[in-house]
C-alpha positions as CSV (number, residue, x, y, z in Angstrom):
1,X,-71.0,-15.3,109.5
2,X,-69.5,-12.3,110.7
3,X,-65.4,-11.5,110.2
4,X,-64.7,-12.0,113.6
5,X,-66.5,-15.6,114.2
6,X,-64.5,-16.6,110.8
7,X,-61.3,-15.5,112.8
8,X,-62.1,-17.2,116.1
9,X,-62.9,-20.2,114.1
10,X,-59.7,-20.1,112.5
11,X,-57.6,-19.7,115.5
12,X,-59.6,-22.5,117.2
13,X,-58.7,-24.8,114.2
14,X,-55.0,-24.0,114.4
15,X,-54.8,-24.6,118.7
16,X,-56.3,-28.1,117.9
17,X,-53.7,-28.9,115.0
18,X,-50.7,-27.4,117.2
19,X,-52.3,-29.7,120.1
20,X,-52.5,-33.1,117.8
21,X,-49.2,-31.8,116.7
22,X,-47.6,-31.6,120.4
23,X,-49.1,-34.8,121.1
24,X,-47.8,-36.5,118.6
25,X,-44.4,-35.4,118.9
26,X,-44.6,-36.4,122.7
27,X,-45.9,-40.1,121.8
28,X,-43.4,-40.6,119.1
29,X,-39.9,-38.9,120.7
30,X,-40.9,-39.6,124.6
31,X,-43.5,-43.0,124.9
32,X,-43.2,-45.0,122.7
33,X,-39.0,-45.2,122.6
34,X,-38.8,-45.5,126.4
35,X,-41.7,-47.6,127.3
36,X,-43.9,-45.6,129.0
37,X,-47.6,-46.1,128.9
38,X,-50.1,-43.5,128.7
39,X,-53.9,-43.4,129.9
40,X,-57.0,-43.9,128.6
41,X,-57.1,-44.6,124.6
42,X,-53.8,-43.9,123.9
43,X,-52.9,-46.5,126.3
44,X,-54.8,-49.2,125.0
45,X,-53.2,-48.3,121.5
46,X,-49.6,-48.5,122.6
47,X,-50.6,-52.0,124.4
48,X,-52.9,-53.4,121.5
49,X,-49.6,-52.0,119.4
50,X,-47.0,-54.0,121.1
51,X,-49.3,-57.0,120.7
52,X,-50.6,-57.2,117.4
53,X,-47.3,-55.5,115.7
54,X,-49.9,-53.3,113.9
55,X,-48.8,-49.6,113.6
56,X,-50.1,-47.7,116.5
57,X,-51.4,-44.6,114.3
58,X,-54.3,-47.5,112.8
59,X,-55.1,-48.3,116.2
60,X,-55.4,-45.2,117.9
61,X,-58.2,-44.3,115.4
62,X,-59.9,-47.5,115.4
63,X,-59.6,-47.4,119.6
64,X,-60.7,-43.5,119.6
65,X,-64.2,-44.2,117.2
66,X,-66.1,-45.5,120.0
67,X,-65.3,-42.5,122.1
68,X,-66.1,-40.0,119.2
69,X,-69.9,-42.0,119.0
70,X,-70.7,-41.7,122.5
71,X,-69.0,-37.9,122.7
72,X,-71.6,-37.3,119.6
73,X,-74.6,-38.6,121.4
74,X,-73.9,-36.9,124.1
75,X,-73.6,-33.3,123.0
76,X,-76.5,-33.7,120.8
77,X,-78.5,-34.6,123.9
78,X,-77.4,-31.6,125.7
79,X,-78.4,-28.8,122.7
């Protein structure tokens, strides 16, 4: 690897971790205190959440592994 795909990879890693921070911070200090519900698996976390009084950090992964199989199947089909 050349210097300048280590730095693109770099700043690529640090949007994604200023991303899951934003998120975060936008589920925690807007959603979640005034009952909003989101889409897609975020959604089903906050509802599974207020069901089964489990933490909704657990159930966000657990809800988000299916997604992350079938995203992994399909970009190995497409290279």
């Amino acid at each position: 690897m050349n210097k300048n795909t280590i730095i693109n990879l770099i700043k690529e890693y640090v949007q994604i971790f200023i991303g899951i921070i934003i998120a975060s911070i936008g589920l925690k200090a807007f959603l979640l205190p005034n009952g909003f519900l989101d889409g897609g698996a975020t959604g089903i976390a906050i509802l599974l959440s207020e069901k089964v009084n489990i933490d909704i950090s657990v159930i966000l992964v657990l809800v988000s592994i299916p997604f992350l199989i079938i995203g992994a199947y399909t970009i190995q089909k497409g290279f």
